[in-house]
VOMARGU-479751 format. One line per field, with one value per residue: residue in three letters; residue number from 1; x, y, z of N, C-alpha, C in turn. Coordinates in Angstrom, 2 decimals, always signed. Example, Ala and Ser with C-alpha at 12.3 -4.5 7.8 and 13.67 -1.06 7.14 Angstrom:
# residues 2
zalo [ALA/SER]
fipa [1/2]
nu [+13.19/+12.85]
nv [-5.69/-2.25]
nw [+7.80/+7.08]
cau [+12.30/+13.67]
cav [-4.50/-1.06]
caw [+7.80/+7.14]
cu [+13.20/+12.90]
cv [-3.30/+0.03]
cw [+7.80/+7.87]
END
This chain:
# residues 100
zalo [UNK/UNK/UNK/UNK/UNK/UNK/UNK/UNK/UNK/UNK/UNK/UNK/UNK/UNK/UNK/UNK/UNK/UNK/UNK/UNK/UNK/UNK/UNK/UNK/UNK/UNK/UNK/UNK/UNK/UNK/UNK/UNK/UNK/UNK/UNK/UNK/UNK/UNK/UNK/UNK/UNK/UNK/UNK/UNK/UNK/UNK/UNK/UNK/UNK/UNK/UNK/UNK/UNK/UNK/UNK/UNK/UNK/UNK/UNK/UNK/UNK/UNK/UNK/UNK/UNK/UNK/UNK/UNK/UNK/UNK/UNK/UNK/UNK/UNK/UNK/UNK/UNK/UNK/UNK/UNK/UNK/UNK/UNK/UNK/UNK/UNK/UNK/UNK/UNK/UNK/UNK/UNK/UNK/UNK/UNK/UNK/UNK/UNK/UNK/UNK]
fipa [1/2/3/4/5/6/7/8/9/10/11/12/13/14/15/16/17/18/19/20/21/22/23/24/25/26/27/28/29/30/31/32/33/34/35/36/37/38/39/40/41/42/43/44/45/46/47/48/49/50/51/52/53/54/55/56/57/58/59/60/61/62/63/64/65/66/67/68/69/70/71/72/73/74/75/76/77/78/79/80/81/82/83/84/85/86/87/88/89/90/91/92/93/94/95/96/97/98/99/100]
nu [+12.71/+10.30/+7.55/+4.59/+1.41/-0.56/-2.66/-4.94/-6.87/-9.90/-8.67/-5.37/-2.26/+1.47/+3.82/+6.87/+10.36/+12.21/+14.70/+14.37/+12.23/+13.41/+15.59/+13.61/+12.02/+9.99/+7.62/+5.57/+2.93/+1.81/+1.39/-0.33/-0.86/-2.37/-0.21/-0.26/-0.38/+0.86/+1.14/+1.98/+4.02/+4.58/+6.69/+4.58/+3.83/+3.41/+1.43/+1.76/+4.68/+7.56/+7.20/+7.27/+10.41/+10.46/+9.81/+11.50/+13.43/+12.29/+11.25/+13.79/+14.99/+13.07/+12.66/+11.06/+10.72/+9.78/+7.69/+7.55/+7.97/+5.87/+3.59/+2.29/+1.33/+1.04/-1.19/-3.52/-5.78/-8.39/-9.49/-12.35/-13.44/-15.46/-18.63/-19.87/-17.38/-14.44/-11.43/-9.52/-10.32/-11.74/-15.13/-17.41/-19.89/-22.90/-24.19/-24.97/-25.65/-25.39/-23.63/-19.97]
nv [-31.58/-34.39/-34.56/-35.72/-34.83/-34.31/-35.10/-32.85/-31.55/-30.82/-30.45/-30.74/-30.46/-29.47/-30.34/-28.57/-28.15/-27.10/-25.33/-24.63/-23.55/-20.93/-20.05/-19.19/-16.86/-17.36/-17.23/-16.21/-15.96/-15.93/-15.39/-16.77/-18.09/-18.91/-19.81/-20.60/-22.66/-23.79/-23.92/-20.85/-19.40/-17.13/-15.03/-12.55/-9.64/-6.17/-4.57/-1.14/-1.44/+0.06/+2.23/+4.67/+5.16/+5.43/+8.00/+9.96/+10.76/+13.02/+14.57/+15.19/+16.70/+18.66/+20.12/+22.79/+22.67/+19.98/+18.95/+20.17/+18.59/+17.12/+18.20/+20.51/+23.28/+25.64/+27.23/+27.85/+29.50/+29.27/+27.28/+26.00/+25.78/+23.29/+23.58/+23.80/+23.73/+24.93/+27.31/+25.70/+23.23/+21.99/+21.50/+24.15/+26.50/+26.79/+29.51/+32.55/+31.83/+32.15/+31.08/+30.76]
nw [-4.87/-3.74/-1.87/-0.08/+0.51/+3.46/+5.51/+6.92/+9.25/+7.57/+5.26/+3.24/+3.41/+3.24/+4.84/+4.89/+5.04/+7.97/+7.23/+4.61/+4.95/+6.49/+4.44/+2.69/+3.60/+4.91/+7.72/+9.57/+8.20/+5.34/+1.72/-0.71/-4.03/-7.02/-10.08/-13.16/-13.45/-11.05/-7.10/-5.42/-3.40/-0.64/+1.05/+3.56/+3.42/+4.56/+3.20/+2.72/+3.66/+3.02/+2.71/+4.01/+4.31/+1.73/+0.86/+2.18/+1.33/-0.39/+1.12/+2.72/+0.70/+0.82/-1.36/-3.11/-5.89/-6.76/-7.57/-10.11/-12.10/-12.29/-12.96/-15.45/-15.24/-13.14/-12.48/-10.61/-10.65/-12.05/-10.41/-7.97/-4.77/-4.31/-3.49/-0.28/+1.42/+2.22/+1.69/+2.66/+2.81/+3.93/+5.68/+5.45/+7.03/+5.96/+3.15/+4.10/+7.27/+10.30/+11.53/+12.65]
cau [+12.35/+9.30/+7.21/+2.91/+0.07/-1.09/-4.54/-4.72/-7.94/-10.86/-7.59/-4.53/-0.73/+2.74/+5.05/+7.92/+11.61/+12.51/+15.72/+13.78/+10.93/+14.05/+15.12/+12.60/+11.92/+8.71/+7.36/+4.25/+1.95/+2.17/+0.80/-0.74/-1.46/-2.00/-0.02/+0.39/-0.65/+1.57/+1.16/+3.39/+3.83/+5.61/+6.64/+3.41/+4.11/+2.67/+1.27/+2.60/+5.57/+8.49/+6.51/+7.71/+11.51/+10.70/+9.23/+12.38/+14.90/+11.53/+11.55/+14.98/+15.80/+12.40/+12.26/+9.96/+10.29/+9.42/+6.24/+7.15/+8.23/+4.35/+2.19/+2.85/+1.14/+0.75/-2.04/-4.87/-6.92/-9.56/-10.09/-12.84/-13.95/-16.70/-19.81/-19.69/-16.01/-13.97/-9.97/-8.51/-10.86/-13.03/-16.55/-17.84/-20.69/-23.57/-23.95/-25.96/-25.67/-24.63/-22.25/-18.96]
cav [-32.33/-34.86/-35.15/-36.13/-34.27/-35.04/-34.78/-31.38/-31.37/-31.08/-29.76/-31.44/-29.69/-30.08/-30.12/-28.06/-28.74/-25.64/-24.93/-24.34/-22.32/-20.15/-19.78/-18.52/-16.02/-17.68/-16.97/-17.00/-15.82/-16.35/-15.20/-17.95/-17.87/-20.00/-19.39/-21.01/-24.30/-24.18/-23.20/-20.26/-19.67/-16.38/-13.94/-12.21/-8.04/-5.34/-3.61/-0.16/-1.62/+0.72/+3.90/+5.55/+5.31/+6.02/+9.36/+10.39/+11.67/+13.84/+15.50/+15.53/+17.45/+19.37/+20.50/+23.06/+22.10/+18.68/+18.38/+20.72/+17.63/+16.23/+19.73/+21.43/+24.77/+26.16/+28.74/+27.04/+30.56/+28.46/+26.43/+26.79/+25.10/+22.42/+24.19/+23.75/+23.70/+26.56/+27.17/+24.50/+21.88/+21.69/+21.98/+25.82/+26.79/+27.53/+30.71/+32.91/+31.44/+32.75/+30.04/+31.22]
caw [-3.69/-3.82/-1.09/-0.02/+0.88/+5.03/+5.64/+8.12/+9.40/+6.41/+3.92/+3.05/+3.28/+2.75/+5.44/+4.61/+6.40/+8.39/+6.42/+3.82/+5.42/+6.63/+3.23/+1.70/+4.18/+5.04/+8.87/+10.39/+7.50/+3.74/+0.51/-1.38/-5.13/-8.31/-11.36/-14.27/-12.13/-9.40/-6.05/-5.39/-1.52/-0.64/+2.34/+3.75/+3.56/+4.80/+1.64/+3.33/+4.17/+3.13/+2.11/+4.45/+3.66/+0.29/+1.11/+2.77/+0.18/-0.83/+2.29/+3.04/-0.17/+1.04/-2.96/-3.72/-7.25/-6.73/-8.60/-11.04/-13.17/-12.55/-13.03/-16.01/-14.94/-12.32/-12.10/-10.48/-10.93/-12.41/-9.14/-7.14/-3.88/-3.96/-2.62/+0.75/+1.30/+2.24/+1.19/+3.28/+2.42/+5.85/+5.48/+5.78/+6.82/+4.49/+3.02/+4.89/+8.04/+11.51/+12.66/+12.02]
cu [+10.91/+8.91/+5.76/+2.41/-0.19/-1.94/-3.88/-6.21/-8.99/-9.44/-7.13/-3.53/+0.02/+3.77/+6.26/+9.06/+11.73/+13.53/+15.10/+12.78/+12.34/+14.48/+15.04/+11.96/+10.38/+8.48/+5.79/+3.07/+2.73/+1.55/+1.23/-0.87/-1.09/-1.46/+0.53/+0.37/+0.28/+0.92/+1.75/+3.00/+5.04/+5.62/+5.08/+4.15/+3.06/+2.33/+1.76/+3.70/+7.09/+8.05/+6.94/+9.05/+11.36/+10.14/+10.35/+13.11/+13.91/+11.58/+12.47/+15.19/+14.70/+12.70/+11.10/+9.69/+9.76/+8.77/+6.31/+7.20/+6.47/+3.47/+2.95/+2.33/+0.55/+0.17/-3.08/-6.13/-8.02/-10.19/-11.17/-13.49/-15.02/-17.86/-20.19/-18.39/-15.07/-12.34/-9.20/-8.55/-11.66/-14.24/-16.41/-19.32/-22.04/-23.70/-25.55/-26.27/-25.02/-23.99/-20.79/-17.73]
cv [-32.80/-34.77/-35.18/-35.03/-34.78/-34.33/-33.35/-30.86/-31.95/-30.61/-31.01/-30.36/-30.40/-29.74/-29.70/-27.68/-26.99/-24.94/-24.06/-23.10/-20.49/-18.92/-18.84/-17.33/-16.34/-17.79/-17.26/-16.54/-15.54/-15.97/-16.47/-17.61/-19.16/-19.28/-20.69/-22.57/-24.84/-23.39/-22.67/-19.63/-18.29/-15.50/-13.27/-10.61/-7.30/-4.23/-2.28/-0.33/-1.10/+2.08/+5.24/+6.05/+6.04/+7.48/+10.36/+11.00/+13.01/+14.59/+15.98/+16.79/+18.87/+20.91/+21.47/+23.12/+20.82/+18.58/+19.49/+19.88/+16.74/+17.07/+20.62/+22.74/+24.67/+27.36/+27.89/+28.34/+30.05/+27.88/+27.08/+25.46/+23.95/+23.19/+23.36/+23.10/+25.12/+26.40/+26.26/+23.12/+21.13/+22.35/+23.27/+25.42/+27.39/+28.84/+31.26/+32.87/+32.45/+32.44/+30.29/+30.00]
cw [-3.84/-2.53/-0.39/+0.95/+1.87/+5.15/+7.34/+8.25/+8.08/+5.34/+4.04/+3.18/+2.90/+4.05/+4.63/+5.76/+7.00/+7.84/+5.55/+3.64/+5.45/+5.53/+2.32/+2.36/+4.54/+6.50/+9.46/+9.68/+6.21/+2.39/-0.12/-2.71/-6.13/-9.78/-12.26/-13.68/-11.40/-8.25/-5.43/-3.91/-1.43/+0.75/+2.35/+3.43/+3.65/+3.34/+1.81/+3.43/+2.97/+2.52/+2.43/+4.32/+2.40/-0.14/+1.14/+2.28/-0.09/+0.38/+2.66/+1.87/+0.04/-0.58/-3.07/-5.09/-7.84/-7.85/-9.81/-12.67/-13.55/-13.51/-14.28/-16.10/-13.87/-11.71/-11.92/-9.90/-11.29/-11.30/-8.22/-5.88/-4.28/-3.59/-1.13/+1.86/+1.18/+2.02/+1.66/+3.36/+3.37/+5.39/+6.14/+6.31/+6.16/+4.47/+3.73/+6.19/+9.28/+11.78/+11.83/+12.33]
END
């Protein structure tokens, strides 16, 4: 489909038919980009957008072996806090101190 550039303010656009807009799943915001010298025009998405689904089987199966496919040992005897950081990962109070 050919069809001209209309001045749109200081820019220029392209009217595109609504069929089309439909489509392409194109709505009321758009990712823009140049590749390869076209101008590729696509659905907008929430960069989050299905994270949470994809969490779900992990929880559901509530695995405590999960990560044993990530971690190949599991003795974190070596570990030690940060200095000024106490086992849960909330600032402590310094050593010495009264404030409990």
């Amino acid at each position: 489909m050919q069809t001209k550039l209309v001045k749109m303010g200081n820019s220029q656009g392209v009217r595109i038919p609504k069929p089309m807009l439909a489509e392409a799943g194109l709505e009321d915001r758009v990712e823009m980009r140049l590749e390869d010298g076209a101008i590729v025009i696509t659905p907008s998405r929430n960069p989050r957008e299905g994270w949470a689904e994809s969490i779900d089987p992990v929880e559901a199966a509530n695995d405590p072996f999960f990560w044993d496919e990530y971690v190949e040992d599991d003795d974190f005897s070596w570990w030690t806090w940060p200095e000024g950081m106490d086992d849960t990962g909330e600032n402590s109070p310094p050593s010495g101190s009264d404030k409990t």
